[in-house]
N, C-alpha and C positions, 0 to 999 in steps of 0.2 A: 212821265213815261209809265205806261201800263204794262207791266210782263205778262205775258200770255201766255195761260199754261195749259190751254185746250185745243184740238182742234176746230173746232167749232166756234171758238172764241176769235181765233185766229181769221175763217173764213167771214163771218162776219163784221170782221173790222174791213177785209177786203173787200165785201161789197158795198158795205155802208159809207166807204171813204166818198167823199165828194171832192175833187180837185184834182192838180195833177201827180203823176205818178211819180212825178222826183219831189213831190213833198210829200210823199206818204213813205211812214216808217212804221217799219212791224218788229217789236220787239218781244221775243221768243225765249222761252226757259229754256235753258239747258237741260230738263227731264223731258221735254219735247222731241229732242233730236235723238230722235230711236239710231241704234248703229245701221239698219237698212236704209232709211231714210222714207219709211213710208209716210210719215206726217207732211214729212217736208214737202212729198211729190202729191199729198192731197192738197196743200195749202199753196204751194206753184199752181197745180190748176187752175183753180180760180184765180192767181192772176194772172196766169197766161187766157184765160177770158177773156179780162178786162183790155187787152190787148197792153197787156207790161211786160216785162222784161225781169230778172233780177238785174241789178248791178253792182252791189257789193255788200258787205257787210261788217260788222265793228263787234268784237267780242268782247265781253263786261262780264262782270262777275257771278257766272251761273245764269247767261243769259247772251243772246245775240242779239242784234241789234241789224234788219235788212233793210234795205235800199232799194228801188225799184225804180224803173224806165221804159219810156212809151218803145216798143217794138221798130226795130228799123226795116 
């Protein structure tokens, strides 16, 4: 498990995933999660592109852990 501590890290891993979208996981520093949340809503972007979804997420130690689902 890779912790991602950039934005650009982040976006990258989301386009270069090849498969489906409930086996791709993004796991996120907690220095990431600005209080506005504007990382989070550049890195949703791109995978509201890819036509994903969030679906949930697992929190660890100084670090998230997301989930993601094809679009209903």
């Amino acid at each position: 498990m890779k912790i991602i501590d950039s934005v650009q890290d982040a976006v990258q891993q989301v386009a270069a995933f090849e498969g489906q979208a409930s086996d791709f996981r993004l796991t996120i520093s907690q220095q990431l999660l600005d209080p506005v949340g504007i990382n989070m809503a550049i890195i949703t972007d791109h995978v509201l592109k890819r036509g994903w979804e969030p679906d949930s997420f697992l929190q660890g130690d100084g670090f998230r852990t997301y989930r993601y689902k094809n679009m209903e």
